[in-house]
N, C-alpha and C positions, 0 to 999 in steps of 0.2 A: 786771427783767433784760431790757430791750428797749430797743431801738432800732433800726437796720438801715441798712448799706451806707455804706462809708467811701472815704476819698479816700488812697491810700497815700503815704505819706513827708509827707503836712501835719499829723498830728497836733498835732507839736508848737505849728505855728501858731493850734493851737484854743487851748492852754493858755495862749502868750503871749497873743492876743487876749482871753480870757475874764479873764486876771488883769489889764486894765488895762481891761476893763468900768469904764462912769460909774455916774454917780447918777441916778436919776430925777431928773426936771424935779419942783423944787415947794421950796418953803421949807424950810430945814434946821433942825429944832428940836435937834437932838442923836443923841446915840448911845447906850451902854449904858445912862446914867439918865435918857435924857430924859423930860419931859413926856407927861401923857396924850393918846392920838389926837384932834386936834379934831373938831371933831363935823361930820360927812359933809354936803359944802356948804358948809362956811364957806369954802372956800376955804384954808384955811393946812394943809400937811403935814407928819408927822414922819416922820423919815425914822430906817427901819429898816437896818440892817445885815443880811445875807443871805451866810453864808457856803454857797457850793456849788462845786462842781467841774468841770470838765471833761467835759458830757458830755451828749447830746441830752435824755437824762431832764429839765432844766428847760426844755424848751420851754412845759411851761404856766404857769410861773411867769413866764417875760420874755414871754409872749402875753396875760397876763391884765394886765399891767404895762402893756403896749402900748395894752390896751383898757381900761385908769382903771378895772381893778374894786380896783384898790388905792388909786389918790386917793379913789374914790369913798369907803371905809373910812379919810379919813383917812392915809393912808401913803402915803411914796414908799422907795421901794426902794432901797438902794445896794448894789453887787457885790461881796465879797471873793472871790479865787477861790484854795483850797487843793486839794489833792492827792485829799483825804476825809474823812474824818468826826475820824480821826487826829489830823491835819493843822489841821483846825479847831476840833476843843477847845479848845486852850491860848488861840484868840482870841474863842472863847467866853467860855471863862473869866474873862479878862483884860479882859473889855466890851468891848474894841476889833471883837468880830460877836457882834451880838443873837441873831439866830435862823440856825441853820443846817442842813442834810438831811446824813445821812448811814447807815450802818450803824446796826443796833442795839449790835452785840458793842463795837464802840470805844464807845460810850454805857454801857454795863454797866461795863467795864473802869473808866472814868473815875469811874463811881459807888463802884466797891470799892477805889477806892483813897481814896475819901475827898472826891471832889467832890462838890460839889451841884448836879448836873446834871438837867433836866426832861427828859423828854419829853412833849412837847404836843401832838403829833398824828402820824398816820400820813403817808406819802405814794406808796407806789407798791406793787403787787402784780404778779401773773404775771399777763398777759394770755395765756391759754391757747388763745387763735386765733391766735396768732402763735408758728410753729416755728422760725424763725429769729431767734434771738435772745441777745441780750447776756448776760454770767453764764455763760457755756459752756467746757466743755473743748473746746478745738482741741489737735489732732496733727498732722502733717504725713504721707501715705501711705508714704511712706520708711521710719515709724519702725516700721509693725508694728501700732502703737497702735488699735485699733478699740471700746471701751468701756470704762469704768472703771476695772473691776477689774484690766486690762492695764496701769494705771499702778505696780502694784505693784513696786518696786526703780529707778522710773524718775526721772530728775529732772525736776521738775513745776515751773513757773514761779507764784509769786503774788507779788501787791502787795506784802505784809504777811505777815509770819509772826506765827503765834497770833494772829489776828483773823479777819475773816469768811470771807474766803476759804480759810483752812485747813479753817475749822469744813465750810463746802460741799464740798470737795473731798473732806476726810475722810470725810465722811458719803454721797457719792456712790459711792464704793470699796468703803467698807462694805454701804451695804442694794445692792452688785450683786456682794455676796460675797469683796472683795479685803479684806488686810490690809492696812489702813489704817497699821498702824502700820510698815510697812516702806516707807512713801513717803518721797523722798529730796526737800526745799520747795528752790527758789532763791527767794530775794527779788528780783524785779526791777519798777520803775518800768512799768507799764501800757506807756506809749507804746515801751519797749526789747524792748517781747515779740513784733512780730511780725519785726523781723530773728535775734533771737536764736533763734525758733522754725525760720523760715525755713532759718537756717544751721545748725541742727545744736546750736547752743548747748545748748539744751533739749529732750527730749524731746515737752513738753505745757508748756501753759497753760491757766492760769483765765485766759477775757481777758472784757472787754468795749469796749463801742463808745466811740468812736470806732474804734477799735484792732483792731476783729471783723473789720468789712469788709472790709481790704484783706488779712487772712491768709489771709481766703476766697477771695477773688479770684486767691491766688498759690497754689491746692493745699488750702488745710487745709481741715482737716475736723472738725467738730463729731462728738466721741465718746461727749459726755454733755451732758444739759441739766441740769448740775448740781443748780441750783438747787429742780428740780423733784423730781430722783431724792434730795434731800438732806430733802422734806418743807417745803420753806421757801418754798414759791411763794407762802405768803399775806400775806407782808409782807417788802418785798424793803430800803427805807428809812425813817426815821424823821426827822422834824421835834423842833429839841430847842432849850434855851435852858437857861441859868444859874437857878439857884434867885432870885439876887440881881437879874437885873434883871426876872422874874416880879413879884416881890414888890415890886418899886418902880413898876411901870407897868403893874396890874392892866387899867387900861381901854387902854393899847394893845395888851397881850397879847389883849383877847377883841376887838379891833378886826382885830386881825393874824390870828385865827383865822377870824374868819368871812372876810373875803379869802380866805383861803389856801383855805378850803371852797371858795369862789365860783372861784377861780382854776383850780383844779385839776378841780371840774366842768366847767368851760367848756371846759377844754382834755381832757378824755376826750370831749366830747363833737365836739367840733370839732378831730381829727384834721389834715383836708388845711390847717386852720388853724396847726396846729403845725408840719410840714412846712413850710409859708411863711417859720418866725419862727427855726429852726434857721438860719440863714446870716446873721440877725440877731446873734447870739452866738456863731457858732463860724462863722467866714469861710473855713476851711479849705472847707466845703458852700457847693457853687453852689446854685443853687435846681432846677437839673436832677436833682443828683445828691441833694438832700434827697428830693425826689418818690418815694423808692423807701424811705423809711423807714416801719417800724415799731415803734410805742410798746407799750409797759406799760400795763397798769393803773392811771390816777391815781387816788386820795382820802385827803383829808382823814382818814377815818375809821380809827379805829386797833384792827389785830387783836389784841385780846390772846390771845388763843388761839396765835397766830401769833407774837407779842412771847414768849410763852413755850415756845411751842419751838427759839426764839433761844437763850434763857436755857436750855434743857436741853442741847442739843447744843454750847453753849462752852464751860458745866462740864465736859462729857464728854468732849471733847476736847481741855480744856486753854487752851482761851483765859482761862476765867474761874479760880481758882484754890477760888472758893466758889460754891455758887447765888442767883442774883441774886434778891432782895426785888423784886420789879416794883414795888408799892406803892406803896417810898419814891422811885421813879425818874420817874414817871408820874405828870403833875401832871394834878387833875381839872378 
């Protein structure tokens, strides 16, 4: 739930720019059934499909890409760029994107309905030195709105109704004592929440970054850190693939994991690095105005502790309609 300080009225140019993102540089062996990763050195790359979104959170993924620790495993990368996790299911699905980050709850949902869908690794938590941060309820001073529970009867803006951001909201209301269940959800598009806010449309938003920034900039004001009052800071997104293209390309899958390890270390560890590579894939960010961001938590490593109180709090609230088997979702 982090990233920090946005550029007002370019969002949208993030999303056009990121959805017509290239391919790595390197020989194309295929996509959903291709061939095993060749072996590190040889020089020849397979090229993976990467479905992700709109939003500074991959800066260690296009930094670790920058710096060949993904040719080095064999891999080049290619862009798809959707909405969320939602969004890139069905091109999961469908092999048209190999591996893609998103929510857990849209992973769960897609499992009980009958996909067979992995999760393969972790990728982001709450970086709890950074107070400013994405995943948050914004209000506008106008509205009255000053914590959580004050969102009771109001109308609250999210991406997605009965998905992740219901589940955090609900659960934010809740453990600060409101009745959650008199919350009034608009569905709106991330990038339509900070004029809708602004104007009156809405009382409150679940926003994040891009999208954070420039609400801050105009008045709003963080009411809750959601994410955190919701219990859910210790795994914020999830790395996920097809059952079907798991099982046909076992050595580029553990080719694509230790990458993704290496990747995402490198970029927790190397910060004013990611900040540099932000305006790389989201052109809306000069390099002045990336300078003042703040990340997440990267890794690899995946909390189940954390994965299931995903799975508690979507039962509970409605996203999931059963409790999710982690088990059979989470590939070992």
């Amino acid at each position: 739930m982090h990233h920090s300080i946005r550029i007002a009225g370019l969002a949208a140019a993030a999303i056009i720019a990121l959805g017509l993102s290239g391919c790595a540089a390197g020989s194309v062996s295929g996509g959903g059934d291709g061939p095993a990763a060749a072996t590190p050195g040889s020089g020849t790359l397979t090229t993976i499909t990467l479905g992700e979104f709109p939003a500074t959170t991959f800066a260690p993924v296009h930094l670790g890409d920058t710096k060949g620790i993904f040719a080095k495993h064999g891999i080049a990368l290619k862009y798809q760029s959707g909405a969320g996790a939602a969004a890139l299911l069905p091109g999961v699905m469908n092999g048209s994107i190999d591996v893609a980050v998103g929510n857990p709850v849209s992973v769960m949902q897609a499992a009980a309905k009958g996909l067979d869908v992995k999760i393969i690794a972790g990728y982001n938590r709450d970086n709890p030195a950074v107070k400013d941060e994405t995943g948050v309820i914004v209000a506008m001073p106008s509205s009255g709105i000053t914590r959580a529970r004050d969102l009771v009867g109001k109308k609250v803006a999210i991406n997605t109704l009965k998905n992740s951001t219901e589940v955090v909201v609900r659960a934010a209301v809740h453990a600060d004592g409101g009745d959650d269940t008199k919350l009034v959800f608009t569905e709106l598009p991330f990038p339509d929440m900070p004029a809708q806010l602004q104007g009156g449309g809405v009382d409150a938003a679940f926003m994040v970054q891009p999208f954070l920034g420039p609400t801050l900039a105009h008045g709003g004001t963080i009411i809750s850190d959601a994410q955190v009052a919701a219990g859910l800071q210790n795994l914020i997104q999830v790395t996920f693939t097809s059952a079907n293209w798991a099982k046909k390309n076992p050595e580029l899958l553990s080719a694509f994991r230790e990458a993704w390890t290496e990747a995402l270390d490198y970029g927790q560890a190397h910060p004013e690095e990611l900040r540099t590579t932000v305006p790389t894939f989201l052109p809306s960010y000069t390099q002045a105005q990336a300078a003042g961001l703040q990340f997440e938590t990267f890794s690899a490593n995946l909390d189940r502790k954390g994965l299931q109180v995903w799975a508690d709090l979507a039962y509970k609230y409605g996203a999931l309609t059963k409790a999710s088997e982690l088990d059979t979702i989470v590939l070992q």
